[in-house]
C-alpha positions as a printed NumPy array, in Angstrom:
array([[  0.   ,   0.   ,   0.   ],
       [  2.73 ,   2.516,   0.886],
       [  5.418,   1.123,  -1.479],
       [  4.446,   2.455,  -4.761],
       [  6.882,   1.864,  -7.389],
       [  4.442,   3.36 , -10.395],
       [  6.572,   6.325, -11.852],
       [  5.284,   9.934, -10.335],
       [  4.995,  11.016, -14.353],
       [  1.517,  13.114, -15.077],
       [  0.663,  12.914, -11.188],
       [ -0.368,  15.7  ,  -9.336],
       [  2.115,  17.204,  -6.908],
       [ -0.609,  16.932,  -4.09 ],
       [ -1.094,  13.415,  -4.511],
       [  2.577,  12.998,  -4.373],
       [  2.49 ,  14.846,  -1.135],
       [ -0.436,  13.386,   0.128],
       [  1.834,   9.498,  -0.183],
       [  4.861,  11.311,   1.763],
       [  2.684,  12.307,   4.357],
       [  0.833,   9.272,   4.239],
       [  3.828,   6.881,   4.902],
       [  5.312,   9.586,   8.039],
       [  1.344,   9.605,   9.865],
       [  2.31 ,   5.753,   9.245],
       [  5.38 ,   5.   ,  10.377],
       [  5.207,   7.699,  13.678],
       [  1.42 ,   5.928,  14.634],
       [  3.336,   2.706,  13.797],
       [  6.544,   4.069,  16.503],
       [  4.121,   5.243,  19.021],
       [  2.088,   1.817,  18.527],
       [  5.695,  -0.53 ,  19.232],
       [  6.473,   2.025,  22.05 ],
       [  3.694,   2.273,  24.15 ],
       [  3.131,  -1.877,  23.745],
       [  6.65 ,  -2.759,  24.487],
       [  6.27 ,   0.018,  27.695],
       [  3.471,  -1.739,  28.908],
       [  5.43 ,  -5.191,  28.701],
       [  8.269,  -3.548,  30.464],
       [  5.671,  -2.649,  33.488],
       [  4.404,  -5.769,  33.427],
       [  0.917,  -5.049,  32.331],
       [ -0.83 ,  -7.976,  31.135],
       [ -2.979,  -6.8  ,  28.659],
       [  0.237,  -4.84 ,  26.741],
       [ -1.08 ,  -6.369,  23.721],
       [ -4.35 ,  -4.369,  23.597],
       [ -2.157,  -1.503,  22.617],
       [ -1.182,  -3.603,  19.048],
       [ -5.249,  -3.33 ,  17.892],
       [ -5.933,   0.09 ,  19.395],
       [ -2.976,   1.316,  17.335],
       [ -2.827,  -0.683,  14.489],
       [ -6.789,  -1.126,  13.966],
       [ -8.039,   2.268,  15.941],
       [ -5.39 ,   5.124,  15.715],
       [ -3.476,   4.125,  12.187],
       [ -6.423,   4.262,   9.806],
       [ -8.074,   7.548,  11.991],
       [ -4.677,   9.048,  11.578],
       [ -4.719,   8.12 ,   7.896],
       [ -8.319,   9.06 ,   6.807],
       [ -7.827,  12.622,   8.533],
       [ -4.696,  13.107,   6.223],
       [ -5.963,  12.18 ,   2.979],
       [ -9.202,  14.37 ,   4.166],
       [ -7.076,  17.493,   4.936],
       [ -5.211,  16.768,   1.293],
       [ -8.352,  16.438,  -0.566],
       [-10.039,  19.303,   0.84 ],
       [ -6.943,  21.367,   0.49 ],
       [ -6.937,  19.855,  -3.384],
       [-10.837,  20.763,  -3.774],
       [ -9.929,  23.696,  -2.863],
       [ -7.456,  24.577,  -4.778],
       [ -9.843,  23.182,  -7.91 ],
       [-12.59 ,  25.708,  -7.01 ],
       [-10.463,  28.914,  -6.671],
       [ -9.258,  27.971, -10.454],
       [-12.822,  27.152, -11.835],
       [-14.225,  30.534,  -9.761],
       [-11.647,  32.827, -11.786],
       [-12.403,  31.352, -15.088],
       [-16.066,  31.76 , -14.279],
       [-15.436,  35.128, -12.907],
       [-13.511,  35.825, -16.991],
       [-16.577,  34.059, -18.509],
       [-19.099,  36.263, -16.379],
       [-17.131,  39.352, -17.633],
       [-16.982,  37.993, -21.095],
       [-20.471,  37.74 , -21.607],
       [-21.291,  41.078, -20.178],
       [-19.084,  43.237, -22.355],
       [-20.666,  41.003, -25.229],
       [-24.064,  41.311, -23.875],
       [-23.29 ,  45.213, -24.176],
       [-22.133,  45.355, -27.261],
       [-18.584,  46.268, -26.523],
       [-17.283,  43.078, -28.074],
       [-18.325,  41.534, -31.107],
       [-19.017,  37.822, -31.965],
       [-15.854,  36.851, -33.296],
       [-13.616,  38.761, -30.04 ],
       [-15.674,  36.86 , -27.732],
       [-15.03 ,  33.872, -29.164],
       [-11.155,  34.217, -29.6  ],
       [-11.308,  36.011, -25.615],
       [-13.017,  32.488, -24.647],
       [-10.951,  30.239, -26.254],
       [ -8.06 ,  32.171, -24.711],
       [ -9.312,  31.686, -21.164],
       [ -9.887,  28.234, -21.856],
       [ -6.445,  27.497, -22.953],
       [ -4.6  ,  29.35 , -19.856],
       [ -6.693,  27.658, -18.075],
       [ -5.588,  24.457, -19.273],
       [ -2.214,  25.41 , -19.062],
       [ -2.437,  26.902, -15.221],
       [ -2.857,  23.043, -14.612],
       [ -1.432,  20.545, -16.663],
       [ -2.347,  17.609, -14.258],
       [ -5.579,  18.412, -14.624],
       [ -6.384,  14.992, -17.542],
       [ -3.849,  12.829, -14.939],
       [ -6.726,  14.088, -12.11 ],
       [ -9.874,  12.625, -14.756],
       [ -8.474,  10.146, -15.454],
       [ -7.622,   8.869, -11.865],
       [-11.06 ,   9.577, -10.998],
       [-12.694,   7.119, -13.146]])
């Protein structure tokens, strides 16, 4: 799951990020886990071992899932600011068309224009679709 040998090519620098931080949430639950079980056998506690499924089966995949949440929300984010400014250009587009102080054929090359810096603002954008089907 955390070993991923696929090559990082046409992947989105959050998702990158979101593995890296992934693995450390991992491996420091995963050193707490060892350390407060092997602690507890040190006392002389008898039930040390309930420490390996509170860790391993309670506090590793909370610690996980709140990651990836945070990294996803921070990604959504990051998706809607982009699509809100294009809007925004759209929403002005169409105005000064609407009033006359473009014609037809400006509008048109003014919208394809937006599209394409949008497009080039984020070029991870088709690794993104594609990943989500």
């Amino acid at each position: 799951m955390f070993n991923d040998n696929r090559p990082h090519h046409g992947q989105h620098p959050l998702e990158r990020g979101t593995l890296a931080v992934t693995s450390l949430v991992a491996a420091g639950v995963t050193a707490l886990t060892l350390t407060v079980a092997f602690n507890l056998l040190a006392l002389d506690v008898s039930l040390f071992w309930v420490a390996f499924p509170i860790g391993f089966g309670v506090v590793l995949p909370a610690a996980i899932g709140i990651v990836n949440a945070r990294q996803h929300g921070e990604q959504r984010t990051d998706d809607t600011s982009q699509r809100s400014d294009t809007h925004t250009g759209l929403e002005i587009l169409r105005q000064r068309y609407a009033t006359g102080e473009l014609s037809e054929e400006e509008f048109e090359h003014h919208v394809e224009r937006l599209l394409e810096s949008e497009r080039e603002e984020d070029p991870y954008d088709d690794a993104r679709t594609e990943n989500r089907r």
